[in-house]
C-alpha positions in Angstrom: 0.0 0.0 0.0 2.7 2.5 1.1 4.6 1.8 -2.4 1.4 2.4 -4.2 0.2 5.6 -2.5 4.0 6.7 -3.3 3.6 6.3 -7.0 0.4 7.7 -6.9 1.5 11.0 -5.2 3.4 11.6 -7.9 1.3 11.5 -10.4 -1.3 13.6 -8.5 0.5 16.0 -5.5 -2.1 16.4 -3.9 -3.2 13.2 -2.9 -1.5 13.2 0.2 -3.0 16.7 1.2 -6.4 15.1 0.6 -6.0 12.0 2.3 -5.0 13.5 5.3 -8.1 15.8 5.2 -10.5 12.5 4.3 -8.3 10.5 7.6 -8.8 13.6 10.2 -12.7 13.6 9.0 -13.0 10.0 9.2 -11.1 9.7 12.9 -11.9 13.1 14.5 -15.5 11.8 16.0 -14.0 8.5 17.4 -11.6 10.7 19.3 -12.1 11.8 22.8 -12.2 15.5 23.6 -9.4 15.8 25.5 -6.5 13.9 24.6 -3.2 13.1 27.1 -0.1 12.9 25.6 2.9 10.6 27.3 6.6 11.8 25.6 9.2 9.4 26.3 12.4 8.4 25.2 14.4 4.6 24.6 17.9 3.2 23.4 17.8 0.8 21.1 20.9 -1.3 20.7 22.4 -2.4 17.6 24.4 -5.0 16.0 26.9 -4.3 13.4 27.1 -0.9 11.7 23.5 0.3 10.9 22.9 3.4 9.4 21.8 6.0 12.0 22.8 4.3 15.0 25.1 6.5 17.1 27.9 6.5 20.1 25.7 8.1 22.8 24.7 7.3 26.5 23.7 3.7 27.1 22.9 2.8 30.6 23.0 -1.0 29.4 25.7 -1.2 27.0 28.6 1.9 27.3 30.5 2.4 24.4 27.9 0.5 21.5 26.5 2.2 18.6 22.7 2.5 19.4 19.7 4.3 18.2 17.3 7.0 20.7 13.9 6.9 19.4 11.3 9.5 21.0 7.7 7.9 21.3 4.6 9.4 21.7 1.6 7.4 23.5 -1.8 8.4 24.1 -2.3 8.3 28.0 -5.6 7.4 28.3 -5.4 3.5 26.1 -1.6 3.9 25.4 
């Protein structure tokens, strides 16, 4: 799906304006009013010499290349 919506917004730009309109009217009512956002941070080790991954501060593993992906959950069902 992700390839074919790819070669579809090039041959019409502004598809992905438009589905993002039709997915916020679609989901919008299913969502509460208020929302909680949780922000959180993780390390990620890695194996080898993956693109990305970076010296930085790993509690478990000092030293190894790793990667620090943010998340974002929704508070209320996570």
């Amino acid at each position: 799906l992700y390839k074919e919506l790819a070669r579809l917004g090039r041959t019409c730009p502004t598809l992905p304006t438009e589905l993002r309109v039709l997915n916020q009217e679609i989901i919008r009512p299913c969502l509460p009013s208020a929302l909680i956002l949780d922000l959180d941070s993780s390390v990620e080790n890695v194996y080898g010499d993956q693109e990305g991954a970076a010296k930085g501060t790993n509690p478990h593993k000092p030293g190894r290349k790793s990667y620090h992906p943010l998340l974002a959950f929704e508070g209320q069902t996570r």
